[in-house]
Every structure is written in C-alpha cells, then in structure tokens.
C-alpha positions in Angstrom: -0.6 -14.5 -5.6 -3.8 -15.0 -7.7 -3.0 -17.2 -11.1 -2.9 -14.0 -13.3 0.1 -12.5 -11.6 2.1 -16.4 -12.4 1.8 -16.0 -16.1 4.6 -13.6 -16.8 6.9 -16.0 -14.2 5.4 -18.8 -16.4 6.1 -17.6 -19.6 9.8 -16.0 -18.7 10.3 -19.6 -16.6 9.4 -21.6 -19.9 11.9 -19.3 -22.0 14.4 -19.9 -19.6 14.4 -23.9 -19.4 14.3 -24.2 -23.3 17.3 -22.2 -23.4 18.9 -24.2 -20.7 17.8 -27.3 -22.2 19.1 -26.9 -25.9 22.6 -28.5 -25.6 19.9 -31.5 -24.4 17.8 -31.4 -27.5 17.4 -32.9 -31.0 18.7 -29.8 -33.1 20.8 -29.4 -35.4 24.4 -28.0 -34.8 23.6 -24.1 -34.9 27.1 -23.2 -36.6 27.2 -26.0 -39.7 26.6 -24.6 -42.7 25.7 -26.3 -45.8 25.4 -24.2 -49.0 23.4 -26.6 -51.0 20.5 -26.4 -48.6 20.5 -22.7 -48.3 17.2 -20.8 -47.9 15.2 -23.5 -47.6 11.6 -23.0 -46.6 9.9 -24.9 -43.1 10.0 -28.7 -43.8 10.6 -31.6 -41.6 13.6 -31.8 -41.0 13.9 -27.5 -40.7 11.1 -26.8 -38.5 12.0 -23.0 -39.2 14.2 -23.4 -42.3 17.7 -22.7 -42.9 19.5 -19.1 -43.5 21.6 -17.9 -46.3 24.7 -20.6 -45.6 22.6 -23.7 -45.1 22.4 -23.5 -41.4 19.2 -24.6 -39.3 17.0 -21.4 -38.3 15.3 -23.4 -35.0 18.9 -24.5 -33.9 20.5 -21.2 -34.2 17.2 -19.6 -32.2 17.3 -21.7 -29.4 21.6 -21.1 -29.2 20.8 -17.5 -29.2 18.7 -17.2 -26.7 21.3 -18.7 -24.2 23.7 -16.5 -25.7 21.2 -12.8 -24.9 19.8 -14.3 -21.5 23.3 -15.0 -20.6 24.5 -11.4 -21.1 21.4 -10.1 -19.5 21.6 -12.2 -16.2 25.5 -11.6 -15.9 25.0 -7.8 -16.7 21.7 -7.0 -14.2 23.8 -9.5 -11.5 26.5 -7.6 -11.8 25.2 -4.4 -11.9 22.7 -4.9 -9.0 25.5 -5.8 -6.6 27.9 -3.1 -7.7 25.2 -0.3 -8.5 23.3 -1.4 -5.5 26.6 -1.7 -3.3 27.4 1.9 -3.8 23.7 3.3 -4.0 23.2 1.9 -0.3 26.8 3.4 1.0 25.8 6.7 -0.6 22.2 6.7 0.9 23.3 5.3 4.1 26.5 7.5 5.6 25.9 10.8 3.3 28.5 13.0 3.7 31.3 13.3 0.9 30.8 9.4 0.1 27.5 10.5 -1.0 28.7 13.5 -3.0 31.5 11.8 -5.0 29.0 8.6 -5.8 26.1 11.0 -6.7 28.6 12.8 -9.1 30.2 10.3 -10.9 26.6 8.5 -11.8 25.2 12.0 -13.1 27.9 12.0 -15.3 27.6 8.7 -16.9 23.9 8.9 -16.6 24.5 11.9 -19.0 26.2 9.8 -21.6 23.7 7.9 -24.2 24.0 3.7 -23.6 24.7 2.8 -26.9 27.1 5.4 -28.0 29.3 4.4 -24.5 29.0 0.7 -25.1 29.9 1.5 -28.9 33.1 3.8 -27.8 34.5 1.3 -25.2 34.3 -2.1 -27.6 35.9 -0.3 -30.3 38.5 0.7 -28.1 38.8 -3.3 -26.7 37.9 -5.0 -29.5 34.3 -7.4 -29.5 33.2 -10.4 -27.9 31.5 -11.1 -24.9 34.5 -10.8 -22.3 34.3 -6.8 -23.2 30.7 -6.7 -23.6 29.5 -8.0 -20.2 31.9 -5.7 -18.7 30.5 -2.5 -21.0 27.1 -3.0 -20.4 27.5 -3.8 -16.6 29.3 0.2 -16.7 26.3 1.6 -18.5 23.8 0.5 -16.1 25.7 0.8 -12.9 24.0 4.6 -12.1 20.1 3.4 -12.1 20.9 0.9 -9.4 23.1 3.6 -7.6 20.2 6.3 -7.7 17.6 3.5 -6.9 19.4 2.2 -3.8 20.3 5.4 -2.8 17.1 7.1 -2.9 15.5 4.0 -0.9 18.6 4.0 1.4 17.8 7.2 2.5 14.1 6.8 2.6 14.6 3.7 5.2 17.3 5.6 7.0 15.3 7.8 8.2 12.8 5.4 9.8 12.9 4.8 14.0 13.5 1.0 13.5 17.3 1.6 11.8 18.2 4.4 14.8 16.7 1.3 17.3 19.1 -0.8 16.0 21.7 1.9 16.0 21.1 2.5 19.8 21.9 -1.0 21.0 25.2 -0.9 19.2 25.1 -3.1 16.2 28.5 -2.7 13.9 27.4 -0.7 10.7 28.3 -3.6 8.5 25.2 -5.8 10.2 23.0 -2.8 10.0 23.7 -2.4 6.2 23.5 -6.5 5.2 20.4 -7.0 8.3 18.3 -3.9 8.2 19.3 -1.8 5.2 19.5 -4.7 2.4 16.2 -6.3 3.2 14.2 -3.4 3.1 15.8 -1.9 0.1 15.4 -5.1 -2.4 12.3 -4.7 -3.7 13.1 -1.8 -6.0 16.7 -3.3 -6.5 14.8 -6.6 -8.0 12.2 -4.4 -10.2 15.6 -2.6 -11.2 17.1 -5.9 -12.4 14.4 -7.1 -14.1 14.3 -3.9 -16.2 18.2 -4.0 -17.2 17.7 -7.6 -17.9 15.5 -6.5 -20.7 17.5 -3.4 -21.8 20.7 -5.2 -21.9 19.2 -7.8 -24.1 18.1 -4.6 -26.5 21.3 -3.4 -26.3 23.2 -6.6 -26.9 21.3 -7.2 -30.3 22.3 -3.8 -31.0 25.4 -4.0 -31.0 25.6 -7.7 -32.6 23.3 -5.8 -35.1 26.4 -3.8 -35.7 29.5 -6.3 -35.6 30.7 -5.1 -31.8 28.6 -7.5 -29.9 28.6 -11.6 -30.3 31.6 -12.3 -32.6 30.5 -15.0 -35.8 30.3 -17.9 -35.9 28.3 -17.9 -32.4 24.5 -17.3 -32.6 23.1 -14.2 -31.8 19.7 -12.5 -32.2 21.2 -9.4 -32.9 23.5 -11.2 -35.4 20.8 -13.2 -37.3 18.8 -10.1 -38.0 21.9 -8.5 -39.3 22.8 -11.5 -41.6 18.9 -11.4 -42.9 19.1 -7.7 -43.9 21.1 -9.2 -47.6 18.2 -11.7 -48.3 15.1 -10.2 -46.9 13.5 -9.8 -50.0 14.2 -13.5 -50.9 13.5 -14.8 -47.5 11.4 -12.3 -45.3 11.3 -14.8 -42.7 14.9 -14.8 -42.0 14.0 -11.5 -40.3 10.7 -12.9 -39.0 11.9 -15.6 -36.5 14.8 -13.6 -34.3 12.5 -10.1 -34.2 9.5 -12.8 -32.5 12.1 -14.2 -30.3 13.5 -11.3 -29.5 9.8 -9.2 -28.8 8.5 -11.8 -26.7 11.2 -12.4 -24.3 11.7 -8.8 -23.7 7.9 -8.4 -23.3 8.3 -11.5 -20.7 11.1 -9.9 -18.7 8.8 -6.8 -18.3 5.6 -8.2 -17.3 8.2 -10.1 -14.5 8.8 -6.6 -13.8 5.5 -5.2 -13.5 4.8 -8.5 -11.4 7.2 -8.1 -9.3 6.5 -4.1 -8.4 2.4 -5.4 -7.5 3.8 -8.4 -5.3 6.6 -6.6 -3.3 4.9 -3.2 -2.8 2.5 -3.5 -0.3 0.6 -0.3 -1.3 -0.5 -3.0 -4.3 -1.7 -6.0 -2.1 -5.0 -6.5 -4.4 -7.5 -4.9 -2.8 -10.5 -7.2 -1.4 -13.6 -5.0 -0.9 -15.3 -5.4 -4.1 -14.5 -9.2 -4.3 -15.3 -9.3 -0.7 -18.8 -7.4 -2.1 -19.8 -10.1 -4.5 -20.1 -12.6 -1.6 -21.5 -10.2 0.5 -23.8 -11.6 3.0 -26.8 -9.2 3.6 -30.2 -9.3 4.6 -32.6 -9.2 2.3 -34.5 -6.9 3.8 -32.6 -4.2 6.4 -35.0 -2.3 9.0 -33.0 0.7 10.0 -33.6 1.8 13.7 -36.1 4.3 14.1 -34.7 7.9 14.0 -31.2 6.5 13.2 -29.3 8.2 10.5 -26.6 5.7 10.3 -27.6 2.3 11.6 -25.0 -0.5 11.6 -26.1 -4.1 11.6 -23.8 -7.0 11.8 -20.4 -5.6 10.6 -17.9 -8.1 9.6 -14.6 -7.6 8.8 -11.9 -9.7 7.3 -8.4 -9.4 6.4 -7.3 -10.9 3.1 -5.2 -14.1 2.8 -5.3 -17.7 2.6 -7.2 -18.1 5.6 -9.1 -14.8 6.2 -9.1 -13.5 9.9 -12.0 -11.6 11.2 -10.8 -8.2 12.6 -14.4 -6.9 13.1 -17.5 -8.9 14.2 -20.9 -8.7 14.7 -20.8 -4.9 15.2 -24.3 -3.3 15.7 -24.7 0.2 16.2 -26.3 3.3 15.4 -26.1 7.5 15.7 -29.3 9.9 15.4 -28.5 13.9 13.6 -27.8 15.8 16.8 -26.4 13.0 19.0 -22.5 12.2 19.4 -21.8 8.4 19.9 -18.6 7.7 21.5 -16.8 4.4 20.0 -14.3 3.5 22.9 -11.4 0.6 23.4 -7.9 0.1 23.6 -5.6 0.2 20.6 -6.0 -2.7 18.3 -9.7 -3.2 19.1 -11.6 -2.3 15.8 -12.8 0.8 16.6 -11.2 3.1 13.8 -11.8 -0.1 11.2 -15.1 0.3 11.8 -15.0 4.3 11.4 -12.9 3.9 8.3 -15.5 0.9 6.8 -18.9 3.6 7.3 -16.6 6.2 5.6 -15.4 3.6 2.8 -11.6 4.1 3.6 -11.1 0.3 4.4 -7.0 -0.5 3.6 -6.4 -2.6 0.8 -6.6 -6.2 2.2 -9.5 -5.5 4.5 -12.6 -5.9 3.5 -16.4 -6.5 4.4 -17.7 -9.7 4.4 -20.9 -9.3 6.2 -23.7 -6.7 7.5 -25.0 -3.6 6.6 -24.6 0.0 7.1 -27.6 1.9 5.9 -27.8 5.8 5.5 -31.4 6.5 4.3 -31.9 3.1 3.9 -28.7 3.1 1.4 -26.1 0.7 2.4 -22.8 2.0 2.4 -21.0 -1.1 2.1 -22.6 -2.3 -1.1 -21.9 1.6 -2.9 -20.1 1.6 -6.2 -17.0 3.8 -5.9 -18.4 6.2 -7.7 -21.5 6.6 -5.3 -18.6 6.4 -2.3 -16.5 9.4 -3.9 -20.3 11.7 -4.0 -21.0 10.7 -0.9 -17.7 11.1 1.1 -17.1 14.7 2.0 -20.5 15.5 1.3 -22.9 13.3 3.3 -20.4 12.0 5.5 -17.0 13.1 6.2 -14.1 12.2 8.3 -11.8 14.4 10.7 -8.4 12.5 11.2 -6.1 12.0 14.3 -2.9 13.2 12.8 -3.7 16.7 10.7 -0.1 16.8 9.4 0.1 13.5 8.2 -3.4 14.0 6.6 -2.7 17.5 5.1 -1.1 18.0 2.1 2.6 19.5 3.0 2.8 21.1 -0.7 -0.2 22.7 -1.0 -1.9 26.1 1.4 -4.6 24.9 3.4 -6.6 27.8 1.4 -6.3 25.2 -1.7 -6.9 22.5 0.0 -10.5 23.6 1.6 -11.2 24.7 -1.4 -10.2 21.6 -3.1 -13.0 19.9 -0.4 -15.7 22.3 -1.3 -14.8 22.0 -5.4 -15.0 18.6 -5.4 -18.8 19.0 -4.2 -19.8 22.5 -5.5 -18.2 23.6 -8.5 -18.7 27.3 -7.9 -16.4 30.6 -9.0 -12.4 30.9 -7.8 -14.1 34.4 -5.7 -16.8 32.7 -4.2 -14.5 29.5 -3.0 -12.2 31.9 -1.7 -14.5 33.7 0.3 -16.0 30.5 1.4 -12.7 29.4 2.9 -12.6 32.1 5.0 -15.4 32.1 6.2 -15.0 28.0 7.1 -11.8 29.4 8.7 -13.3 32.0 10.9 -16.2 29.8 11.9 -14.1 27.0 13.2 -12.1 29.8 15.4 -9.0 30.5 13.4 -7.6 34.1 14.2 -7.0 36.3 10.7 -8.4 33.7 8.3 -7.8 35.6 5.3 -3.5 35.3 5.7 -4.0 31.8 7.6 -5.9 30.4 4.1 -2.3 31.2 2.7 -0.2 29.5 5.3 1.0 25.7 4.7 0.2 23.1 7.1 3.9 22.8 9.0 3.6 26.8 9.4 0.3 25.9 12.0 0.4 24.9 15.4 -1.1 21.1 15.8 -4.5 22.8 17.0 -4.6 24.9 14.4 -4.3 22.1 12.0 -6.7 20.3 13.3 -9.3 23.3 13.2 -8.7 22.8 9.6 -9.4 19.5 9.2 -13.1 20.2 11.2 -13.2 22.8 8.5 -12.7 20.5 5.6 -14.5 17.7 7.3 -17.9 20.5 7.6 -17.2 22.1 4.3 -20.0 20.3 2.4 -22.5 20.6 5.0 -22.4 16.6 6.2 -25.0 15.0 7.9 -22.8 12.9 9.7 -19.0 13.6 11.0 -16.7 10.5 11.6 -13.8 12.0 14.2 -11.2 9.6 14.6 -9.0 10.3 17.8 -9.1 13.7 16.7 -7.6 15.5 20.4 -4.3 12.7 19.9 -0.9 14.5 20.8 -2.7 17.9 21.9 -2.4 19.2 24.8 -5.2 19.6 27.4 -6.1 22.9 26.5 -6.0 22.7 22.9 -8.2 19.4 23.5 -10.6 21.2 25.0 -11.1 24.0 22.6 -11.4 21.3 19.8 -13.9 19.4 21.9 -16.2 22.6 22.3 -15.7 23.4 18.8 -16.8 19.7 17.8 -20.3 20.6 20.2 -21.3 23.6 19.1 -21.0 22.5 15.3 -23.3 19.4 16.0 -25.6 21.7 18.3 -25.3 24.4 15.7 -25.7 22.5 11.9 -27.6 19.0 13.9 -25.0 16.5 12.5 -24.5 13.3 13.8 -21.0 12.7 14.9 -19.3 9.4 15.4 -16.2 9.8 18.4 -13.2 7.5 18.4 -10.9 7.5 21.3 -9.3 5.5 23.9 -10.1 8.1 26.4 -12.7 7.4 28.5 -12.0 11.5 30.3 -12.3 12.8 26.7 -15.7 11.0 25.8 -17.3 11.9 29.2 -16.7 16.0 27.9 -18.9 15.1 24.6 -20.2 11.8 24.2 -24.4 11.2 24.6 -24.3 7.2 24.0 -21.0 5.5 24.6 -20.3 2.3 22.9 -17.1 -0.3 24.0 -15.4 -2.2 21.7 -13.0 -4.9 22.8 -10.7 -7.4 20.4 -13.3 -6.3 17.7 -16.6 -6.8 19.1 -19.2 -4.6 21.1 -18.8 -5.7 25.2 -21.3 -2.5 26.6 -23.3 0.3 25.2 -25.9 3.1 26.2 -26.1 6.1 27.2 -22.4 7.9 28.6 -23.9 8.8 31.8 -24.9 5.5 32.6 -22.2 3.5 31.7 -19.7 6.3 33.4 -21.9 5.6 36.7 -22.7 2.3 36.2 -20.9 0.2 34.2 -22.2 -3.2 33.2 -18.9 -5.2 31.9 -15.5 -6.0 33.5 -14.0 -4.0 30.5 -15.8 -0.7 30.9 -15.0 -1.1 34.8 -11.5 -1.6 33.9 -11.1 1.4 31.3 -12.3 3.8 34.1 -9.5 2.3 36.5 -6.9 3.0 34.5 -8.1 7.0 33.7 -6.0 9.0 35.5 -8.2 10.9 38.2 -7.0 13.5 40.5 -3.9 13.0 42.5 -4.7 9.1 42.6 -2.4 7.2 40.5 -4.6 4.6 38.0 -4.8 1.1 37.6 -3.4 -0.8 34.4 -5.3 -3.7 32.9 -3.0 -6.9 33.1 -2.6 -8.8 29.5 -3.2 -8.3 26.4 -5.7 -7.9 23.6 -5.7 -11.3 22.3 -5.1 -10.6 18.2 -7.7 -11.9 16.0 -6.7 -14.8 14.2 -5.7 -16.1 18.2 -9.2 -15.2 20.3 -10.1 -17.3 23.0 -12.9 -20.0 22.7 -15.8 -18.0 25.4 -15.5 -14.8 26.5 -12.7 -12.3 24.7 -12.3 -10.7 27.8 -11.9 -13.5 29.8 -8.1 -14.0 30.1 -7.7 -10.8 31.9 -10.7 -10.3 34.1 -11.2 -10.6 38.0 -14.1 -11.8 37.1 -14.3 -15.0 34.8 -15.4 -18.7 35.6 -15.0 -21.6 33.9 -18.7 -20.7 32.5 -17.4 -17.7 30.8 -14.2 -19.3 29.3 -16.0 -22.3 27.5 -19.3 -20.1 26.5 -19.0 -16.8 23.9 -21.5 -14.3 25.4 -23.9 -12.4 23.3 -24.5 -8.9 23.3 -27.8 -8.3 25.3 -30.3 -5.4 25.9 -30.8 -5.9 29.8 -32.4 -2.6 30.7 -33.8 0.5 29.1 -30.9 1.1 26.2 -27.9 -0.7 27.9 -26.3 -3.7 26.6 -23.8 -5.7 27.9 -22.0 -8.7 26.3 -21.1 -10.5 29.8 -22.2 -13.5 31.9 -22.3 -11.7 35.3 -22.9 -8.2 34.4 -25.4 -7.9 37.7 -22.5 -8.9 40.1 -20.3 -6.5 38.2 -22.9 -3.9 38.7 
C-alpha cells in the first residue's frame, strides 16, 4: 500500500482516538453552562469560545464527535450484519427466499431516509435508543442488494460447486467460501453508511428528533447557533468543519478501501517500472527483423519483485511465422501480451527492448500504444467469447476496430465488414455482420477475431493459442486461414501454443520457452528432427502420435520466485549432473540458427 493510500486511514484513525480519548483530556465539562461567560470569543482558557449559555465550544466538539461516530459505527455494524446476512441468503439459495427479501428492500428502498427516520421517532419518541435502531432500518436494503448481487456473482463460480461436491453443510459454505469472497463490497458499503448515518444523525438533531439536550451533538450545536449567528458566526463555524472533514475522512476510507480490495485496482507498475527501465543505449535491431526482442525482463509487483520473464531474445521477419512454445505457466503469452502492450496490472517491464522500426515498444507512451495497437500490430485471442463483446453484433464491433484507425463513412465501414467477413471464410457475411457472438459457432468466432485482428492492415499479428477448445477440423481451417493471410498480405505472425502437432502445421522458426526463459530456437524443421535440449525432446514425447500412447514429463515447472540455482530444467531431466544443477546455462548459437540453453546438448542430439 504506497503512503498516499494511508492518509485517509490516518486522518479518520486520528479523528477516531481524539474522540476516544476526550473523557482523558483537559476540557471543560461539555454540558456546564455559565451565563456570565456567554459568547465569548477564542481566549485561553476557550480555545474555541463558549456558546450562547456559557458552555465551552472545544469541549462540546470533541463530546460530539463520540456522540455521531458512535451512531455511525453501531448503525453501519448493525446494518452490515443484518443487511448482509439477508443479502447473502437471498443471492445464495434463490428461490422464494430470494423473492420475498428482494421485495421487501425495493419497498423500503422506495421510501426517502429522512422522511422514514422522521416518521418512526415521532412515533417512539427521540434519543439514541430509537435512533440507532431507525437508521440501522433505513440502510438495511443497500447491504441486502450489495450482498446479494455479489452472492450471486460468486455462486456461480466452479470453486463454490467444488466445495458443494465433497459435501460441505451449507452453513460452512456460506461463513467459509461465500463470506470471504463477498466482504470487500460489504466493507466499502459500511464505510459509506458510516458517513450517511452521521448526515443523517445531524439532521435529525438539527431538527429536535435526534440527540436529546443536554448531550452534545453536531447536529444540535448547529441548531442552537441558528439564534445567534449574526452575533457569533462561529458558533456555526466550528461543528459544520467538524462535521465536513470527518465525513470527507470516512469517504476517502471508502475510496481506499474499493482500490486496495479490488484487484482490478492493484496500482499498475509499467510506467513506474518504465522510469527505471534498463536499456541499451544504443539497440541494433537484427537485420531484416520487424520485431526484434532483446533481453525481456519481466517482473511482478510487490515487496520483493519476482521475475516471471528473463533474458528473452527473439525476433520475427514480415512473411515468416515464429512459433513461441512451452507448457502452461512458462512466459510465453506474457511475453506476447508485453510486444502488444497488454501487460496485467502488477506486471511490468523492468529490462530489454522490443524495437519495431527501431521504436521500442516497451518505452511507448499510452497514447503511441493505443495508435499502434490494432494498427501496426494486433492480437488474435484464445478464447473469442470471452474476448468479444456479448452486447454488441460482431458487425459493430469490426467496425468499431476499423473506426478506431480509419474514421471513414457508416456505408463504407459497413461494406468493409463484409468484406473482412467474406475474406476470412464466413458463409453469408452480410446477415452474419448482424449476429451476436453466442449466436456463432467457436470457429466462427474465432474467424472474427482474425478479422478484427487484420482489419487495419497490421504488419505483425500476435496469435495467442488461438486453435484452444476447437476441434481438429475447425483447427485446421483456422490454421490455413492464418497461412494464406501471412502468404497473402506478408505479415509477420507471432504463434503461441503448447502444441508442438499444431506449430509443426505453420510454424517457420520455433522458439521454447521454459519457467520463463528461452531453452532452444531455430528453425521448426530442425528442432522437430533434431532437437537440441532435454525440454524440446520431452515436448515431442508427450504429443500424442498415432496409435502410440505419449509420454508425460515428470514434475513440475518450478514457479518463479522458487527456480533452482543451475539449470531450470534440471529437476526433471534424464539428463542432468551435478555440473548442470550448480551452473545456470546460457543461451548459445551452436550451429547455423540453432540455439540451445543446455550443458550437453550434443549427447542429447
């Protein structure tokens, strides 16, 4: 939590203690009047002055301030638990629970706060024993929708049916699973009813149904001022400050406390990671390369950052596919998603280049990231249906793409989404441009993301597991599509996959990533023939081939922050010594464009 996101805890924590701390302190007694000193100005002995009956201005602050955070912590308390309580039974088991909950919060959700609260003490009679209670009713519904609508939205998750499936009583799925994931909102909730209910209790103090005389009450002090303002403006003065900052307190808590427990808002690293950037001062791209990558380093944020990505070098020509290959967890779509500038929030690059026309991609501005991506380079996704818009027709959304680019006339974008349609194979593209993505088949979505990825004409095309969760047919029609746009338009295409059967079908130069670093590239022909590290070796084992059943690798990928000392590799290969445990291995060129990042590559040749 960087220092900027304490202050609000700070200043709310300091607020707080004082008000704890005033039976402890040297002030006057908040309810003694004494006439003769009446309206006296700041002195000595009244720091703040006294009020119309003599009584100490400082004294009666400090007692008020127990009095309104006292309501507000006993209200948001109890209308967390009971608001929350129902909220999570109604989001949880549905049914008739759900509708009778749902329906008796719309209804009091339809009544104004204040006019309630008014109703209801005039009814009981004022004081605190009948406020608490009235303003604990009055807020009840916003923790009931709030818990409910999370409820719902973790219900649905695979982890809660686990836990379902092995038999655990509802009651420990509701306190265990359901409660921990739904208290974030609850706790941004609480602070916000904290702050209204200390509104809402000046209000009605304000009014004579709130804090009862002769107690001390902010909403009570600027009542009593309203007689003597004109004598003594600052009678008004001192309770509307104390009141303003400690509801200004309570929400900056609140804002706090969404950025810290949603991890959508986990500060994002890459432009601090930027200023500390270590490049050369001078990059050399490869000849001929369009994208060359030189000593990619990646890190994820935290106290003690972890390298995810190391020492990655590589490099793609227009016209020529390079295949990024390695088991899940390796690196290989981090490093797709860093050339692209998609990096998740607390990842970020902490070293090395990646130069497109001698233009390093890592050190753009987002504004030079936004013109380039979708235009220059672009980015084809594994998962079409997660990526596509499920509100919007994939018409709208190719034309979005091209818009974004091109600003051109609604006839010519239409037409232009056609024809990206047809070209990428879809059948009737004029009523297809108007279908939504869950009315398309998963190859048919995915046609569409090639279509939005080639939209802009890009030079280079980032494809990130794009055949996942098709079948072998459709994977084959999307691999030939992929070919004959790169033959056709001479793009350079980046591949990532785990399938070594799928990059043999399109692949010219095949690199291998494992636990985040390069252990073999060249050319795919080569390495499928001849491959120069225990890794590569081991991948092609464990394709399925034929009738013949394949081989699994035994282990693990070690995970970053726990690699071993030598080789990565080492802890599950045949072939490791003592030499390659104790010594890290460097990636070498040992023949004509084939590099290998192991100690005994010739005897695993």
């Amino acid at each position: 939590m960087t220092l900027r996101r304490y202050l609000p805890f700070v200043a709310l924590g300091a607020i707080v203690l004082i008000a704890l701390a005033t039976p402890l302190l040297p002030v006057a007694d908040p309810i003694k009047m004494n006439i003769v000193a009446r309206l006296q100005g700041i002195s000595a002995e009244q720091w703040l002055g006294t009020d119309e009956y003599g009584r100490d201005l400082l004294s009666r602050l400090l007692w008020g301030a127990r009095v309104s955070l006292a309501v507000a912590a006993a209200t948001a308390v109890a209308a967390c638990v009971i608001g929350g309580m129902l909220g999570i039974i109604a989001g949880y088991f549905g049914g008739w629970s759900s509708a009778i909950i749902m329906r008796a919060t719309d209804v009091v959700l339809c009544l104004p706060h204040l006019l309630v609260a008014m109703m209801i003490v005039t009814l009981f009679g004022p004081g605190l024993s009948t406020l608490i209670p009235v303003l604990t009713f009055v807020y009840i519904p916003g923790f009931v929708r709030v818990a409910q609508v999370s409820t719902a939205m973790v219900r649905s998750n695979a982890f809660v049916e686990a836990v379902d499936a092995l038999g655990v009583s509802k009651v420990r799925i509701l306190l265990l699973t359901i409660v921990p994931n739904v208290a974030g909102p609850l706790l941004v909730q609480m602070s916000l009813t904290a702050s209204s209910a200390i509104m809402l209790e000046s209000g009605l103090s304000f009014l004579g149904l709130g804090v009862q005389p002769p107690a001390p009450s902010w909403g009570m002090m600027i009542s009593s001022a309203r007689s003597v303002m004109n004598n003594a403006p600052m009678l008004l003065v001192w309770p509307c400050v104390a009141l303003v900052i400690t509801v200004l307190s309570i929400n900056s808590v609140c804002d706090a406390l969404r950025d810290i427990l949603d991890p959508q808002k986990i500060a994002r690293p890459p432009r601090k990671f930027l200023k500390g950037l270590k490049t050369p001062a001078k990059v050399t791209p490869k000849e001929g390369a369009l994208l060359d990558v030189q000593g990619l380093r990646l890190e994820l944020a935290g106290e003690k950052p972890v390298d995810l990505v190391r020492g990655i070098d590589l490099h793609v020509a227009p016209s020529e596919t390079l295949a990024i290959v390695g088991e899940s967890g390796s690196g290989k779509s981090l490093t797709g998603l860093a050339v692209a500038g998609l990096l998740p929030p607390a990842i970020g690059v902490a070293e090395g280049t990646a130069t497109i026309d001698g233009r390093n991609v890592l050190a753009m501005s987002d504004k030079d990231l936004r013109r380039m991506r979708g235009g220059e380079v672009s980015m084809v996704f594994q998962d079409p249906l997660s990526a596509l818009n499920p509100v919007y027709t994939v018409g709208h959304q190719l034309a979005e793409a091209i818009l974004a680019h091109r600003p051109m006339g609604r006839a010519a974008v239409r037409a232009e989404v056609v024809d990206l349609l047809r070209h990428v194979g879809i059948p009737d593209p004029v009523a297809r441009a108007k279908n939504y993505p869950h009315e398309m088949s998963g190859g048919m979505r995915q046609r569409v993301m090639i279509a939005m990825a080639i939209a802009n004409k890009p030079r280079l095309v980032i494809a990130d597991e794009p055949t996942t969760a098709l079948d072998v047919t459709v994977q084959a029609q999307v691999l030939e599509l992929l070919k004959g746009l790169k033959e056709e338009q001479g793009l350079a295409l980046i591949f990532i996959s785990h399938s070594l059967p799928v990059v043999a079908e399109i692949a010219d130069r095949v690199a291998v990533i494992y636990s985040g670093e390069i252990v073999e590239e060249g050319p795919a022909a080569e390495i499928f023939a001849r491959p120069l590290h225990p890794y590569t070796r081991a991948l092609l084992d464990s394709s399925p081939e034929g009738d013949a059943l394949p081989t699994g690798i035994p282990g693990l990928v070690p995970t970053p922050g726990e690699r071993p000392e030598g080789c990565v590799f080492a802890t599950r290969c045949t072939h490791a010594t003592d030499a390659c445990r104790a010594t890290h291995p460097t990636l070498e060129t040992v023949c004509h464009e084939r590099r290998t990042r192991c100690l005994r590559w010739k005897e695993v040749a």
